[in-house]
C-alpha angles and dihedrals in degrees: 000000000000145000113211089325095315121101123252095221093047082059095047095049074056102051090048095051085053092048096051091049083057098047096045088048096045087047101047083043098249094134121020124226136142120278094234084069098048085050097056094039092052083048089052075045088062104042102035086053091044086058091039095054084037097060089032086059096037099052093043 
C-alpha cells in the first residue's frame, strides 16, 4: 500500500505525530485555539491512529 513510492502507514504515523504536537500545544495553551477545533482535531487523532494500527496489523 503505497502513495507515489512512500507507505500509507508511514503517512499516517506522520500525520499522527503532527496531530499529537497539536493536541499537546493547543492543551497546555501554546497555541490558542477554540475548543470546538481541538475537539474535532483529537476525534481526526482517533481515527487516523485506528487506520494506522489497523494496516499496521493487516500487512505484517
Amino acid at each position: 500500500m503505497n502513495i507515489g513510492g512512500i507507505s500509507i502507514i508511514l503517512l499516517l504515523g506522520i500525520l499522527n505525530f503532527l496531530l499529537i504536537l497539536f493536541q499537546l500545544s493547543t492543551g497546555l495553551r501554546w497555541i490558542k485555539v477554540p475548543f470546538g477545533v481541538h475537539k474535532k482535531t483529537g476525534v481526526t487523532l482517533l481515527i487516523s491512529a485506528t487506520l494506522h494500527a489497523l494496516g499496521a496489523f493487516l500487512t505484517s
